[in-house]
PDB file of N, CA, C and O in Angstrom:
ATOM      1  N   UNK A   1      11.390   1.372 -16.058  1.00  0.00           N
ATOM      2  CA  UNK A   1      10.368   2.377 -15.983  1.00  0.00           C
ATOM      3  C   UNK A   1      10.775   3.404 -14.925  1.00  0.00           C
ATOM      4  O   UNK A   1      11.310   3.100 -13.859  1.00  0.00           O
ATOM      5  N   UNK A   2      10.472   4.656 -15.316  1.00  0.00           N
ATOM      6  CA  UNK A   2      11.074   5.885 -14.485  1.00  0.00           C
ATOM      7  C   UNK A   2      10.012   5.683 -13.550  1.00  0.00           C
ATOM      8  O   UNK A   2       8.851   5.384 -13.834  1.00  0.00           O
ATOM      9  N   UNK A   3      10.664   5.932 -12.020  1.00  0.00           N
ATOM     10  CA  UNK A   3       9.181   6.395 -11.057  1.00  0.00           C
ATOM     11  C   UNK A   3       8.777   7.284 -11.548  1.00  0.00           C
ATOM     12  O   UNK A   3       9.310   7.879 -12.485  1.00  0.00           O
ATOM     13  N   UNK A   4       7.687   7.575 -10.983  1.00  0.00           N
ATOM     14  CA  UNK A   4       6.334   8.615 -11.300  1.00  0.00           C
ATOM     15  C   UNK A   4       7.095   9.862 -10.372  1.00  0.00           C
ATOM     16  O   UNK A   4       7.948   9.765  -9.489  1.00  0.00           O
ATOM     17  N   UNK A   5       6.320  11.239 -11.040  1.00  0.00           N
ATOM     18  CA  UNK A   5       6.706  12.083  -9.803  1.00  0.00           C
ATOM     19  C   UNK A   5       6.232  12.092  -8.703  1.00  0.00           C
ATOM     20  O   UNK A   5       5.115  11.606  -8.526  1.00  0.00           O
ATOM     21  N   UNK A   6       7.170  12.815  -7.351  1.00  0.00           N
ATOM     22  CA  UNK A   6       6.404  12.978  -6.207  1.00  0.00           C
ATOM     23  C   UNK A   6       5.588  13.099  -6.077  1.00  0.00           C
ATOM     24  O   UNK A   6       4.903  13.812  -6.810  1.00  0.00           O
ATOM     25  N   UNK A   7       4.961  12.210  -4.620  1.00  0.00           N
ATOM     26  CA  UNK A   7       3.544  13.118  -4.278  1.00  0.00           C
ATOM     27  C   UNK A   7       2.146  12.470  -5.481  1.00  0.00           C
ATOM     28  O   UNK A   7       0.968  12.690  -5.198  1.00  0.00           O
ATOM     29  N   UNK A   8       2.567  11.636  -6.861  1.00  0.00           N
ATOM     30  CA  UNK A   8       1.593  11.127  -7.611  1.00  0.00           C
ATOM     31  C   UNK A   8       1.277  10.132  -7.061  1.00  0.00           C
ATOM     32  O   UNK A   8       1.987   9.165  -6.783  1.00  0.00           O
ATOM     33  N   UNK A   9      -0.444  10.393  -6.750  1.00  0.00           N
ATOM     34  CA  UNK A   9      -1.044   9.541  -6.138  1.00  0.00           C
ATOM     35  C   UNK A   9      -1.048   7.698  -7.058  1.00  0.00           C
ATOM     36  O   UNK A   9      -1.155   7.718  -8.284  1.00  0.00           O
ATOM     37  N   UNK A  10      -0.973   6.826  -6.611  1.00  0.00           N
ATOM     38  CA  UNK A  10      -0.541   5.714  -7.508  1.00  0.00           C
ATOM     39  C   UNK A  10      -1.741   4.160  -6.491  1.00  0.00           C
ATOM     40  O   UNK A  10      -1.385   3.636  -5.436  1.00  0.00           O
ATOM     41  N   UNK A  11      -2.876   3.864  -7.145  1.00  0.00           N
ATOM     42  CA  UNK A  11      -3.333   2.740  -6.535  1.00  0.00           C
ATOM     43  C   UNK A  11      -3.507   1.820  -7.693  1.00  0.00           C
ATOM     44  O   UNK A  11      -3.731   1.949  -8.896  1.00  0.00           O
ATOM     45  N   UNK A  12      -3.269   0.601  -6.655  1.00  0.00           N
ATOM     46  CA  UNK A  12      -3.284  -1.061  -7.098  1.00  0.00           C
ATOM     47  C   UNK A  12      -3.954  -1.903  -6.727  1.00  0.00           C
ATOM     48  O   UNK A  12      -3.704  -2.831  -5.958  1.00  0.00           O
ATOM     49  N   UNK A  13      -5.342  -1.487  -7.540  1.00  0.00           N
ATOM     50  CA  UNK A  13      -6.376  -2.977  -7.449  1.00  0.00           C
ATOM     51  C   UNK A  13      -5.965  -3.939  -7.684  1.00  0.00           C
ATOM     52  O   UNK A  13      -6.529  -4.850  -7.077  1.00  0.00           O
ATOM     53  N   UNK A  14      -5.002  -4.305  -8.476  1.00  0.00           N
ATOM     54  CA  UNK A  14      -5.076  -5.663  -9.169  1.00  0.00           C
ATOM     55  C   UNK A  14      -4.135  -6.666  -8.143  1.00  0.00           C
ATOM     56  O   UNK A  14      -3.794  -7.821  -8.399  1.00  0.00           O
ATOM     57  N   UNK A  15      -3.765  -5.751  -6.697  1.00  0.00           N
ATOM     58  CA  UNK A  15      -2.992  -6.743  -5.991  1.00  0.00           C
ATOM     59  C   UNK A  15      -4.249  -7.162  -5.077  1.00  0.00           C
ATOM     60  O   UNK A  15      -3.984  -7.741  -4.023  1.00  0.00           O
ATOM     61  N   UNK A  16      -5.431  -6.946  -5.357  1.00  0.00           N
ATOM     62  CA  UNK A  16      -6.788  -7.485  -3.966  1.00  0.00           C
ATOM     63  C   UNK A  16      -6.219  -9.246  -4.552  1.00  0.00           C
ATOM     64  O   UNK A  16      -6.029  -9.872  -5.595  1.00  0.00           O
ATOM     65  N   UNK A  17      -6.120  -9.458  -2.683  1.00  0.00           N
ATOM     66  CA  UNK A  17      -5.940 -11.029  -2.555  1.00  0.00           C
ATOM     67  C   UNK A  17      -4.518 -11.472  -2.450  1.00  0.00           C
ATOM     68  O   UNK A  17      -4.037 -12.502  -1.978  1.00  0.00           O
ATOM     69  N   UNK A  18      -3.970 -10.428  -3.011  1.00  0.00           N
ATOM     70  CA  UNK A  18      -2.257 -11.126  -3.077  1.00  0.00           C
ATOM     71  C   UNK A  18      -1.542 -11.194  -1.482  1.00  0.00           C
ATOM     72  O   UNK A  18      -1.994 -10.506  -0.566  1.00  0.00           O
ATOM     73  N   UNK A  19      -0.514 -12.006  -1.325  1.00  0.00           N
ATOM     74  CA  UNK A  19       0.216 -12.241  -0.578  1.00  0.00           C
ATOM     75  C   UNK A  19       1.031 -10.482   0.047  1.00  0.00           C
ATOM     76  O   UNK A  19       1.271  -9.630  -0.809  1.00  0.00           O
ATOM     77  N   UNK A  20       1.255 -10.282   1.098  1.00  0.00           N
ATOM     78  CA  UNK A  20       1.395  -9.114   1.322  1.00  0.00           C
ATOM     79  C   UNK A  20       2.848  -9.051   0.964  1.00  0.00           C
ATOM     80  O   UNK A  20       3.209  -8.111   0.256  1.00  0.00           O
ATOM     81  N   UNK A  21       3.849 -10.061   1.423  1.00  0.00           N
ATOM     82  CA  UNK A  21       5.140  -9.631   1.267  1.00  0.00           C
ATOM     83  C   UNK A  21       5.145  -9.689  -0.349  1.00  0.00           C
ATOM     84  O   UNK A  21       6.035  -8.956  -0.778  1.00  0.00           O
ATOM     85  N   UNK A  22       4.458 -10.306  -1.326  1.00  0.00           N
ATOM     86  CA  UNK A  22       4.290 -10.162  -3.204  1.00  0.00           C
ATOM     87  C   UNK A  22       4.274  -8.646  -3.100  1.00  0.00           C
ATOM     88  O   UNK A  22       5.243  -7.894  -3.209  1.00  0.00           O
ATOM     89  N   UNK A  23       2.537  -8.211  -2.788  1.00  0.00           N
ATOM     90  CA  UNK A  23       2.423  -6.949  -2.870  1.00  0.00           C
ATOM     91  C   UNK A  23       3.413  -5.630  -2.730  1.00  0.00           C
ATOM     92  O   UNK A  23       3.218  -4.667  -3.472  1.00  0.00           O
ATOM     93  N   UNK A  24       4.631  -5.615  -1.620  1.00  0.00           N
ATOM     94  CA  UNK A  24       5.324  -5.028  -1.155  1.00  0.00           C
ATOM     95  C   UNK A  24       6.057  -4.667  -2.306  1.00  0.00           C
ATOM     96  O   UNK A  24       6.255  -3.582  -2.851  1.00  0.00           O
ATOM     97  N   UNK A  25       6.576  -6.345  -2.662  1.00  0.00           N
ATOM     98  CA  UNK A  25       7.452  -6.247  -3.743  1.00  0.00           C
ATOM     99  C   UNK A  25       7.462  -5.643  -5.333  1.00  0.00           C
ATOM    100  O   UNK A  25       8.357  -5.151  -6.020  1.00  0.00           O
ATOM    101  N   UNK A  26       5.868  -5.952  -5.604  1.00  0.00           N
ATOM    102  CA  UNK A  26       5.539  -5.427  -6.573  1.00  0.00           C
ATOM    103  C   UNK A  26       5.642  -3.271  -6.317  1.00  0.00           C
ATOM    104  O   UNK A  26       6.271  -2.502  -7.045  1.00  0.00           O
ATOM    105  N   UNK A  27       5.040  -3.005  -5.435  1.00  0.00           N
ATOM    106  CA  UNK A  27       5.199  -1.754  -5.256  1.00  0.00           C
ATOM    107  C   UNK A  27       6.523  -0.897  -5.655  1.00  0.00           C
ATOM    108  O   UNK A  27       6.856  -0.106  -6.538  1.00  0.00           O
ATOM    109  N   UNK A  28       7.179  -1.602  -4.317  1.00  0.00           N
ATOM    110  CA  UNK A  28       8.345  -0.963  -4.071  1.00  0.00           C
ATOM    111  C   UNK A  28       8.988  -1.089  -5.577  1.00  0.00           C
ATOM    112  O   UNK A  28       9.755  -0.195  -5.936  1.00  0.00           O
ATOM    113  N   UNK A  29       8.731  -2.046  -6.359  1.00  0.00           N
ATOM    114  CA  UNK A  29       9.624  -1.848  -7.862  1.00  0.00           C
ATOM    115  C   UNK A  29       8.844  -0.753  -8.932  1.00  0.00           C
ATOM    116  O   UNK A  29       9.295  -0.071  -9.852  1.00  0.00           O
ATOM    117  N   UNK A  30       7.759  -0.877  -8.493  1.00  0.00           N
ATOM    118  CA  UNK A  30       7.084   0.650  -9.125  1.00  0.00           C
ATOM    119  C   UNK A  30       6.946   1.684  -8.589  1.00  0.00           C
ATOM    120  O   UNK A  30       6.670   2.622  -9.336  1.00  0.00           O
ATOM    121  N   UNK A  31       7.089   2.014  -6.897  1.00  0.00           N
ATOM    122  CA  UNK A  31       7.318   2.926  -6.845  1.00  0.00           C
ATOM    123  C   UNK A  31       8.541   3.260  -6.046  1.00  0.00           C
ATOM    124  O   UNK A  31       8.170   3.475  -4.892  1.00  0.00           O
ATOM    125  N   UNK A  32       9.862   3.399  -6.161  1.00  0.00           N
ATOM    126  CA  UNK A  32      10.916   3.446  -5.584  1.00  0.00           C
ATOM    127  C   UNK A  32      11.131   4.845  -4.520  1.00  0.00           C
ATOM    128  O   UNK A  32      12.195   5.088  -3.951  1.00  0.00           O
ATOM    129  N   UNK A  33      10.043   5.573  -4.415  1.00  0.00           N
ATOM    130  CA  UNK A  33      10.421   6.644  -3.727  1.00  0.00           C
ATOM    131  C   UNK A  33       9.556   6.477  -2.563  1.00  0.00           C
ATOM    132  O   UNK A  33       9.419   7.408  -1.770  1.00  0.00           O
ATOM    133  N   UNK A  34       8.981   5.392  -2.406  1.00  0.00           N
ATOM    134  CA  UNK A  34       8.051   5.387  -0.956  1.00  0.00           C
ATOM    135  C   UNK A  34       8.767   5.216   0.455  1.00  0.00           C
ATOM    136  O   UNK A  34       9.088   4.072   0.777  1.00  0.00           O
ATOM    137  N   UNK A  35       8.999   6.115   1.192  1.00  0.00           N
ATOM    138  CA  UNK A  35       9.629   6.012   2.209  1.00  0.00           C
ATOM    139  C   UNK A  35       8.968   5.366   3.558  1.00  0.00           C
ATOM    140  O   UNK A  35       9.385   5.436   4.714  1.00  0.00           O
ATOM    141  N   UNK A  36       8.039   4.846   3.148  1.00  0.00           N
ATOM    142  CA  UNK A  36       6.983   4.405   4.628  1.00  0.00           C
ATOM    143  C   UNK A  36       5.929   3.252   4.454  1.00  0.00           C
ATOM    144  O   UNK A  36       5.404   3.789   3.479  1.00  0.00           O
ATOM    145  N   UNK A  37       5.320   2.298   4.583  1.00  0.00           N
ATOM    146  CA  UNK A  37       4.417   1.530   4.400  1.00  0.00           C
ATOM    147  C   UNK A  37       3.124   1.722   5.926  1.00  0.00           C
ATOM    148  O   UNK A  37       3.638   1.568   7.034  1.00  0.00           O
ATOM    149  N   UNK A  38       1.970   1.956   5.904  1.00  0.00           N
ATOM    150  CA  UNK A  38       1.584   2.163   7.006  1.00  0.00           C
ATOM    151  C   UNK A  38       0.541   1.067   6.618  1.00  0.00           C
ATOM    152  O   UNK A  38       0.083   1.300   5.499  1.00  0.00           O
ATOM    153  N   UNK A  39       0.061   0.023   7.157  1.00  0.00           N
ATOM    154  CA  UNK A  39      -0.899  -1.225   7.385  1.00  0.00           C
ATOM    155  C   UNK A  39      -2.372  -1.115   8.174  1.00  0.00           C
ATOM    156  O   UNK A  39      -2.579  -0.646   9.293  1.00  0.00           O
ATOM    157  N   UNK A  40      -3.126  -1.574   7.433  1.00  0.00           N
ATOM    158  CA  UNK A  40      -4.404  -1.130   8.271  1.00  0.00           C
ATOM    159  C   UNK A  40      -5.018  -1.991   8.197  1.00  0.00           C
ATOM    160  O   UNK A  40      -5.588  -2.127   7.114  1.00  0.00           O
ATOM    161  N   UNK A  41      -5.323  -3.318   9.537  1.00  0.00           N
ATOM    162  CA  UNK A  41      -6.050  -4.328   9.754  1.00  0.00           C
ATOM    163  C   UNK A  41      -7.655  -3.581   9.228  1.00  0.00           C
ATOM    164  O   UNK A  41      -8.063  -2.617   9.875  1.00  0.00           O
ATOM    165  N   UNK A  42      -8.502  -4.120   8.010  1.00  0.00           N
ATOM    166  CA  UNK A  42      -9.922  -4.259   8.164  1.00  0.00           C
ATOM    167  C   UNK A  42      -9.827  -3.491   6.994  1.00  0.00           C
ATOM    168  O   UNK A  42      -8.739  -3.166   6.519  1.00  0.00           O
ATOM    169  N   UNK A  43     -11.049  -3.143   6.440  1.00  0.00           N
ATOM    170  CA  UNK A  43     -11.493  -2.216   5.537  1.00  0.00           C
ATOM    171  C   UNK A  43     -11.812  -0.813   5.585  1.00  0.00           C
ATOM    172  O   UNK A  43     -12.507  -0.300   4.707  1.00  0.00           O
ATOM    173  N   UNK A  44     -11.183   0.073   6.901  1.00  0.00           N
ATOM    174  CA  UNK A  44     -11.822   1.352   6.796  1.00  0.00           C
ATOM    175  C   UNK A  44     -10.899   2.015   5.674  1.00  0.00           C
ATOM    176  O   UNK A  44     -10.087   1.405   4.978  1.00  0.00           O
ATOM    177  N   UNK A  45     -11.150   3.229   5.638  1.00  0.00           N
ATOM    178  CA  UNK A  45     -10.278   4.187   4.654  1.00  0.00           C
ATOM    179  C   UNK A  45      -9.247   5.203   5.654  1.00  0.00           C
ATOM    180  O   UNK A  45      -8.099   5.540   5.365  1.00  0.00           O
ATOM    181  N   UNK A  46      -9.832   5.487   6.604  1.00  0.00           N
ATOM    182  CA  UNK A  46      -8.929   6.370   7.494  1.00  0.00           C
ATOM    183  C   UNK A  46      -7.748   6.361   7.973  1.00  0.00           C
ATOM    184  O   UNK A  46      -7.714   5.559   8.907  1.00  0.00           O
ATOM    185  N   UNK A  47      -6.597   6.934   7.774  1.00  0.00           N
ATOM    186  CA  UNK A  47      -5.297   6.329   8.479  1.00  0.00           C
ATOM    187  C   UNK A  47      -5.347   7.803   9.202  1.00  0.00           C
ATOM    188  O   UNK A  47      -6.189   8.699   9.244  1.00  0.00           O
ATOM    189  N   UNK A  48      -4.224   7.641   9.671  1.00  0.00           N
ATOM    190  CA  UNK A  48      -3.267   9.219  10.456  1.00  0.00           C
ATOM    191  C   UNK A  48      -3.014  10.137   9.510  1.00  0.00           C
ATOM    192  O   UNK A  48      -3.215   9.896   8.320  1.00  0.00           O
ATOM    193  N   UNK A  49      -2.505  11.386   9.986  1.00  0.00           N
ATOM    194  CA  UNK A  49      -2.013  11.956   8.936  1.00  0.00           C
ATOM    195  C   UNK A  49      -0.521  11.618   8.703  1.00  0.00           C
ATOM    196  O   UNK A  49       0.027  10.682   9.286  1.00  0.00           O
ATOM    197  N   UNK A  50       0.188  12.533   7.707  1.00  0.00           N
ATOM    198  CA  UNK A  50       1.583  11.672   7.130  1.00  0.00           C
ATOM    199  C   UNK A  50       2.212  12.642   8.227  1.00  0.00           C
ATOM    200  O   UNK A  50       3.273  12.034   8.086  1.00  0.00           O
ATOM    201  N   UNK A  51       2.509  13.554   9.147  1.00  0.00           N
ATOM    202  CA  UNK A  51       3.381  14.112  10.113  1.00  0.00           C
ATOM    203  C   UNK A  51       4.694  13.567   9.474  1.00  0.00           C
ATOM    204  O   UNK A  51       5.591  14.352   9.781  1.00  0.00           O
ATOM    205  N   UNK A  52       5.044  12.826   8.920  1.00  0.00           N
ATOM    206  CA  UNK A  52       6.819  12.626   8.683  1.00  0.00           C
ATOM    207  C   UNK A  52       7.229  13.286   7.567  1.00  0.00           C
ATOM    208  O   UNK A  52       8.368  13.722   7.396  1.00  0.00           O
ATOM    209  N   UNK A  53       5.990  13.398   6.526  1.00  0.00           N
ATOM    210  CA  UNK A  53       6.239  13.344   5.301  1.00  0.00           C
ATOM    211  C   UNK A  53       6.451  12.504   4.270  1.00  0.00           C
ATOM    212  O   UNK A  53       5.921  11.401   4.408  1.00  0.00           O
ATOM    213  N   UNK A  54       7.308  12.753   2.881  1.00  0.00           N
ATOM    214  CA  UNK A  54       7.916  11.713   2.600  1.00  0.00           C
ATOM    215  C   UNK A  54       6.441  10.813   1.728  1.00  0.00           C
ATOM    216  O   UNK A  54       5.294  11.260   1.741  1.00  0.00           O
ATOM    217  N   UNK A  55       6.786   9.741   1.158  1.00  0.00           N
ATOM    218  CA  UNK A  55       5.789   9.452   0.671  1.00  0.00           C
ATOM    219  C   UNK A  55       5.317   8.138   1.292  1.00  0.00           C
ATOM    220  O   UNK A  55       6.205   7.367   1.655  1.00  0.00           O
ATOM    221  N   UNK A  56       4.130   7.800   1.453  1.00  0.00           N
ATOM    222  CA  UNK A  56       3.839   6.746   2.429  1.00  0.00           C
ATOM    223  C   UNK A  56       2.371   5.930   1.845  1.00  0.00           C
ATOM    224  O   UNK A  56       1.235   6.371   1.671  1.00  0.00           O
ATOM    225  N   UNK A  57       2.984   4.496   1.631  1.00  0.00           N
ATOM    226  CA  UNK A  57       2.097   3.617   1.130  1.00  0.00           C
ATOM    227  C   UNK A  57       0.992   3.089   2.130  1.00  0.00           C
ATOM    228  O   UNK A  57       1.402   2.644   3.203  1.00  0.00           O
ATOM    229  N   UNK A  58      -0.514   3.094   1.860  1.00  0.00           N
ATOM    230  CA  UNK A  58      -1.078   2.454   3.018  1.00  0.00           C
ATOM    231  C   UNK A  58      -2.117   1.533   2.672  1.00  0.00           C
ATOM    232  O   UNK A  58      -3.159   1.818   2.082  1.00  0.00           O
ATOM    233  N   UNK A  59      -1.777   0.472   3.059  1.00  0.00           N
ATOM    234  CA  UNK A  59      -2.414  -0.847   2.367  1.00  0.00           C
ATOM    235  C   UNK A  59      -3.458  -1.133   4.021  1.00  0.00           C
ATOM    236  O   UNK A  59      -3.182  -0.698   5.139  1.00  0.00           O
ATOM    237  N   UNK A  60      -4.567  -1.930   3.643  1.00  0.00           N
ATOM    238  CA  UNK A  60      -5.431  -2.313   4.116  1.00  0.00           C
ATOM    239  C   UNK A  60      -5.275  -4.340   4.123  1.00  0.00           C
ATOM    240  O   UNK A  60      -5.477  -5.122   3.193  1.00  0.00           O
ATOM    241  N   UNK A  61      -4.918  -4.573   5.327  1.00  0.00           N
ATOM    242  CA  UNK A  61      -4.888  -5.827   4.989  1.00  0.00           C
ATOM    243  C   UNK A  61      -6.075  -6.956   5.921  1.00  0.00           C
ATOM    244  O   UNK A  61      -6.775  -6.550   6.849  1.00  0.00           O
ATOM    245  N   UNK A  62      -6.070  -8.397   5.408  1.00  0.00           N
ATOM    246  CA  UNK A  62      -6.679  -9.315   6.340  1.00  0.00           C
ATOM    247  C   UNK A  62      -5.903 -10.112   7.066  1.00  0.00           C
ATOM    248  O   UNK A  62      -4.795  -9.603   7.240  1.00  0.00           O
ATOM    249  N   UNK A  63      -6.036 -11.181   7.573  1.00  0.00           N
ATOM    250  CA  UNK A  63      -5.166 -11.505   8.136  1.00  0.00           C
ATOM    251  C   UNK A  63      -5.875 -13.328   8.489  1.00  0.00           C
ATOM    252  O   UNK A  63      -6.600 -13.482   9.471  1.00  0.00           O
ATOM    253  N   UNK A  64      -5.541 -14.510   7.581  1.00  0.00           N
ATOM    254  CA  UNK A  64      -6.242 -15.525   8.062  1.00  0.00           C
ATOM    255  C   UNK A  64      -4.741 -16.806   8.409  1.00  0.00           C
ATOM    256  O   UNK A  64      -3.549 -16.496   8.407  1.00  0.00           O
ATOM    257  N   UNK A  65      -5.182 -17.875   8.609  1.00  0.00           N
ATOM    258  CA  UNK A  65      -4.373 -18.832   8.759  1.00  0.00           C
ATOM    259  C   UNK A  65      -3.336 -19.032   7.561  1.00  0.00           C
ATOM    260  O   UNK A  65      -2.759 -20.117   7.646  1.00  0.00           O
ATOM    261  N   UNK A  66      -3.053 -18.454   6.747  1.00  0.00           N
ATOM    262  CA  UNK A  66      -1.793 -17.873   5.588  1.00  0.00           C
ATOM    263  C   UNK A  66      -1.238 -17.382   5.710  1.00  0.00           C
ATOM    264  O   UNK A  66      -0.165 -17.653   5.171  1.00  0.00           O
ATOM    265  N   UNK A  67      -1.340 -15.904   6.685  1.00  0.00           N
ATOM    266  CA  UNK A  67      -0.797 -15.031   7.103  1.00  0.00           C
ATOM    267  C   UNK A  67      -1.396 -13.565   6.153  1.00  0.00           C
ATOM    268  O   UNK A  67      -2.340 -13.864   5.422  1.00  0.00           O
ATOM    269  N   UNK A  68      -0.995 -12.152   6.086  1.00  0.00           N
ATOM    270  CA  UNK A  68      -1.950 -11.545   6.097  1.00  0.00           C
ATOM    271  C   UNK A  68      -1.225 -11.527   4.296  1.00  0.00           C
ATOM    272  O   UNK A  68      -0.172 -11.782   3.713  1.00  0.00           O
ATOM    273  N   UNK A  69      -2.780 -10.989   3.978  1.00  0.00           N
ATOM    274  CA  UNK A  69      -3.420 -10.660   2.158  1.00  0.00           C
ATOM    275  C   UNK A  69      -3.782  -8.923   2.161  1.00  0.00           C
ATOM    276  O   UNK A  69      -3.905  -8.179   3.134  1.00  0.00           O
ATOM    277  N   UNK A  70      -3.875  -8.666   0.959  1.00  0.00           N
ATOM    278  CA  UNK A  70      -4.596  -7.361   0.518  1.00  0.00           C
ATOM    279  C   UNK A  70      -5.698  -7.383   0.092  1.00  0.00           C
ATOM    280  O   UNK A  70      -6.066  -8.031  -0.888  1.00  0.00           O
ATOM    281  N   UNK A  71      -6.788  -6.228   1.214  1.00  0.00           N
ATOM    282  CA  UNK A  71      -7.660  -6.109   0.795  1.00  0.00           C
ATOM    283  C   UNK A  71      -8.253  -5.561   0.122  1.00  0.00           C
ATOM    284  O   UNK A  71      -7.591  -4.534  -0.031  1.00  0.00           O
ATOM    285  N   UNK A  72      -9.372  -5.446  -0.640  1.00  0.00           N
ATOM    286  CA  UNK A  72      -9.952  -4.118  -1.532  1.00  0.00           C
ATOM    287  C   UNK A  72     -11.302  -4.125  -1.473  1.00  0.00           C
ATOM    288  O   UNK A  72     -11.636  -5.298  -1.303  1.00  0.00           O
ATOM    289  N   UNK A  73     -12.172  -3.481  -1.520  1.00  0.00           N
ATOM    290  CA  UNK A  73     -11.549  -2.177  -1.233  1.00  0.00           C
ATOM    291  C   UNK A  73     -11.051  -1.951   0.321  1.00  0.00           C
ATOM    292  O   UNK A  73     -10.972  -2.748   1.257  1.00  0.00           O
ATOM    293  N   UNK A  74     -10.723  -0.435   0.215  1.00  0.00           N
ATOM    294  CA  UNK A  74      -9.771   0.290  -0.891  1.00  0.00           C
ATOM    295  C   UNK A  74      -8.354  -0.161  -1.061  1.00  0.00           C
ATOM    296  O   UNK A  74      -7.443  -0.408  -0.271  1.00  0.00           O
ATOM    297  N   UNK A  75      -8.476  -0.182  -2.313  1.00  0.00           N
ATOM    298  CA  UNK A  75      -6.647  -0.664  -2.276  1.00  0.00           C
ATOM    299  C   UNK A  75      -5.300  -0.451  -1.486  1.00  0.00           C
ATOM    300  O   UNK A  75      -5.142   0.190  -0.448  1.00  0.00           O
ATOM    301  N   UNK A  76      -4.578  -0.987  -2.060  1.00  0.00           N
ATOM    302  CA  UNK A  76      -3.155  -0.060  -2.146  1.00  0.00           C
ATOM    303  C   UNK A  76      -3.332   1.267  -2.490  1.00  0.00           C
ATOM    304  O   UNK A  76      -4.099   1.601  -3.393  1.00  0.00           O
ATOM    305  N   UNK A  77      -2.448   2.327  -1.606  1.00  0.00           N
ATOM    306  CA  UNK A  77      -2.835   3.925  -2.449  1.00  0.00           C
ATOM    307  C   UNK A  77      -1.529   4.037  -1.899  1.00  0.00           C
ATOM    308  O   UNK A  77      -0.827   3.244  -1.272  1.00  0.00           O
ATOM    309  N   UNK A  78      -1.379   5.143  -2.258  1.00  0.00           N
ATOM    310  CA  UNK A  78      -0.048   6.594  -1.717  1.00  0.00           C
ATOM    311  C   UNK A  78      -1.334   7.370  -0.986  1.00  0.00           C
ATOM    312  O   UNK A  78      -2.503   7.369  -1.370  1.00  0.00           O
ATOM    313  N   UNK A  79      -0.679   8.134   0.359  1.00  0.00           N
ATOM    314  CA  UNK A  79      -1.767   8.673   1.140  1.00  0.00           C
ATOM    315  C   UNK A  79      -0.807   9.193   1.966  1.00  0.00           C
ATOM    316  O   UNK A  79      -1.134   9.850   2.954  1.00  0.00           O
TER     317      UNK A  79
END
């Protein structure tokens, strides 16, 4: 499957709950042009802005005696 074009915004409900290093993996094979992963302990929506550029994944995670999961909401996005 061709990546998507730049800059197309791309979210993944269907990883709520999964293992984070799964999640990664699943991404990164769908979206091969993400140059950044940015992590956000809890459920808000707010990150930084992207200042680098480039395209940058930002997952929301938990974090229990497993080690950390994906949360949703809000998903996985491009942001």
């Amino acid at each position: 499957m061709a990546a998507p074009a730049p800059y197309t915004k791309t979210e993944w409900p269907e990883l709520e709950g999964e293992d984070l290093r799964d999640a990664l993996v699943t991404i990164s094979q769908q979206r091969p042009d993400v140059t950044g992963v940015f992590l956000i302990i809890g459920l808000t929506e707010n990150a930084p802005p992207n200042i680098a550029g480039g395209v940058r994944v930002i997952i929301n995670i938990g974090i229990d005696e497993n080690g950390p999961w994906i949360r949703n909401p809000p998903p996985p996005r491009i942001g």
